[in-house]
N, C-alpha and C positions, 0 to 999 in steps of 0.2 A: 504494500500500500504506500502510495506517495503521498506525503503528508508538503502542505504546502508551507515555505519556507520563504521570509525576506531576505533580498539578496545587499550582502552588507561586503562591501570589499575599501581598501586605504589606495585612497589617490593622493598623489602629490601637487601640490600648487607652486611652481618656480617663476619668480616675479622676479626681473631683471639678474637673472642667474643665481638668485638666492629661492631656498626654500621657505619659503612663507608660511606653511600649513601643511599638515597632510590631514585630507577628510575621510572622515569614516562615512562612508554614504551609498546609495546606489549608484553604479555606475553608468548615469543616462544622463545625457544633457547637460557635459561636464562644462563646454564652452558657456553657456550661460551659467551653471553654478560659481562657475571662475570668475566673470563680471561682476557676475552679483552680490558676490564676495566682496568683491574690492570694493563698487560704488556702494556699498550699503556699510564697507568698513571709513570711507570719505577718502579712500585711496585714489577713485577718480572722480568726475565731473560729466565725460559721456565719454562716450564709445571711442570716440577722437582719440585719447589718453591711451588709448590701444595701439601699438604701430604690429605687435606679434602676437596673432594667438594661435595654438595648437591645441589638440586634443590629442594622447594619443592612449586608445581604451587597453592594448594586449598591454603597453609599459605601466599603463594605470597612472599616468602622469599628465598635468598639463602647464604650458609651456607660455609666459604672458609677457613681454617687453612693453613697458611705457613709454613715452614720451618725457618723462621725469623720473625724479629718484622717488623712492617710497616715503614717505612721512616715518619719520625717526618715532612718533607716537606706538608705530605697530611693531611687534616685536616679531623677531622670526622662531623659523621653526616649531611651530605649536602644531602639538595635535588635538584634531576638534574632533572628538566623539559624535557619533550619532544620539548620544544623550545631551548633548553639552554647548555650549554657544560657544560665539567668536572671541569673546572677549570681556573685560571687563568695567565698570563702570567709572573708574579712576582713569582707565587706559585713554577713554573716549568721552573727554571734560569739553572738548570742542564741538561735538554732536549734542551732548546733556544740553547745551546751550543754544541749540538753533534751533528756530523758533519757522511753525509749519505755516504755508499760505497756500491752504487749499481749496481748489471750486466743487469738490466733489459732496455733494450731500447725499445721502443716503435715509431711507426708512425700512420701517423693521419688514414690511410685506416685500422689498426688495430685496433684504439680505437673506430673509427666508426662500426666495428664488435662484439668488447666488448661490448658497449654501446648496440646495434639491440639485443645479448643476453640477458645482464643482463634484458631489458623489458622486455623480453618475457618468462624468467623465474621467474619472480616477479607477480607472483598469486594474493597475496593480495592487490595490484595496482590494479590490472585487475579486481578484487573486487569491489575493491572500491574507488580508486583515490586517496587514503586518507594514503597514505604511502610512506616513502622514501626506496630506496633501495639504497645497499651498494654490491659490487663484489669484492673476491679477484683475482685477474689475475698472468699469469705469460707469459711467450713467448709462449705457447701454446693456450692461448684465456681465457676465465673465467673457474676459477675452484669454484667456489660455490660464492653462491646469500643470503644474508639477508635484510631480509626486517622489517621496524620498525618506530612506528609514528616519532619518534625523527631521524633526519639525524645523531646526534653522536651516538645515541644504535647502530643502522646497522652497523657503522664502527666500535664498539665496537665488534658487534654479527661476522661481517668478519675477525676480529684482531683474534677471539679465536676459529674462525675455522681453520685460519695459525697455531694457538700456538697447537691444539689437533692434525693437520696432520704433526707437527713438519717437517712443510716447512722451505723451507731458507729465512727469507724474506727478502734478498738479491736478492731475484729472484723473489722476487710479487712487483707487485703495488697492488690501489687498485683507484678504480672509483666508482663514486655516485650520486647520484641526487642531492643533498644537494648543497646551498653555502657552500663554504671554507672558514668558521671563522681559527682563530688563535688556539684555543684547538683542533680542526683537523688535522691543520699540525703538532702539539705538538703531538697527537697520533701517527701519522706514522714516526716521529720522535723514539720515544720512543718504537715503534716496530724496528726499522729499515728498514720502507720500504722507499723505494726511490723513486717513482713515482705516485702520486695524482693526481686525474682527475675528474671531476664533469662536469657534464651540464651546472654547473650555471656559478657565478663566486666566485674566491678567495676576501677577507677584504681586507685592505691594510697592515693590521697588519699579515695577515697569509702569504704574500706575504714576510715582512720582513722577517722574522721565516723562511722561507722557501729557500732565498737567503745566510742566513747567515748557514744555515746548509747544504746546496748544495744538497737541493732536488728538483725533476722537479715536476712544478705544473702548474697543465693544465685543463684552464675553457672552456667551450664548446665543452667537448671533443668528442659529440657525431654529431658534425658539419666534412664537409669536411676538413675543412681549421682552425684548433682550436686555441685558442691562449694561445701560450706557455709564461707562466710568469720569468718563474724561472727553473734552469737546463735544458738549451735547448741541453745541449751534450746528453743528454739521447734519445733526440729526434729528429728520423728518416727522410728523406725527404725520398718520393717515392721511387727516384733512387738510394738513400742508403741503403735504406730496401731490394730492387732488389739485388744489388750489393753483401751484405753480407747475403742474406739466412735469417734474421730474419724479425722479423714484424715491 
């Protein structure tokens, strides 16, 4: 009997001939987990700050030349678990600090459509149960699904599908299965997205993070009734969303 199993393998991430990271993650979609890594750590600004990227899946490596030196902020050689985030909250005083300006509003009958998507486009769940998914959205509903053992790869893997369709991400959120540790508001921080949503719930620490940059973060989001923690102007009642045309 073949009993189904997630697939967890250590990739390397080599940023201008240094090791950066090795991630313990699924090994799909590493070119954009690699992006999304870096502009979600403030490593880059967009796709531009790219001159090298490679992938390569049999070395289990990927291979990124900037345009600049790293930010002496990020330390090398770490390894990121599939449990575990990028980083920590002392490392990234420059991101705690920056402050969100998003068009994106949201209500709860739309995130509960997002949410009924992102499932049902998450294959490797449906697999095997054994995975988190991650969606970037925008006022039209999800625009693309990553799925990945670790709850920060997927938001890494959805960050650098924003950064290759050189979206605004003034105009995404981004919703997931995952708890809301404090390195995940720090990513969509460091993107500039403005609206965070999970099924589960936010720390108390990503909740600070999150009021002090004036982004809305919202746990349960795949419930009727969710609960908005933090930037609740961003988010809709019913009869507001009726009222002006959006979701």
């Amino acid at each position: 009997m073949d009993l189904p199993v997630s697939e967890e393998q250590p990739v390397d991430l080599m940023v201008n001939q240094n090791r950066l990271a090795t991630f313990m993650c699924t090994p799909a979609d590493l070119e954009e987990l690699a992006v999304g890594h870096l502009w979600g750590r403030g490593a880059i600004s967009s796709i531009d700050d790219v001159h090298i990227l490679g992938a390569c899946d049999e070395m289990r490596i990927v291979t990124v030349q900037l345009a600049h030196e790293l930010p002496d902020s990020l330390p090398l050689d770490q390894i990121l678990s599939s449990a575990c985030g990028s980083g920590g909250y002392s490392e990234d005083e420059e991101l705690v600090r920056r402050q969100i300006s998003s068009t994106l509003n949201v209500s709860g009958r739309f995130l509960q459509e997002c949410f009924a998507e992102m499932h049902r486009r998450a294959h490797m769940y449906q697999d095997t149960g054994g995975v988190h998914s991650a969606a970037l959205i925008d006022r039209s509903g999800v625009l693309d699904v990553k799925e990945d053992v670790g709850r920060h790869n997927a938001i890494d893997k959805a960050l650098g599908f924003c950064l290759f369709r050189s979206l605004k991400p003034s105009d995404c959120g981004l919703i997931t299965t995952g708890r809301l540790s404090s390195d995940m508001v720090l990513k969509a921080l460091g993107a500039g997205i403005g609206v965070l949503a999970t099924r589960s719930i936010p720390t108390s620490l990503a909740l600070e993070i999150a009021e002090t940059g004036d982004l809305t973060l919202i746990g349960r989001g795949h419930m009727r009734d969710p609960h908005v923690y933090a930037g609740a102007h961003r988010f809709l009642t019913e009869q507001d969303a009726r009222h002006i045309g959006s979701p």
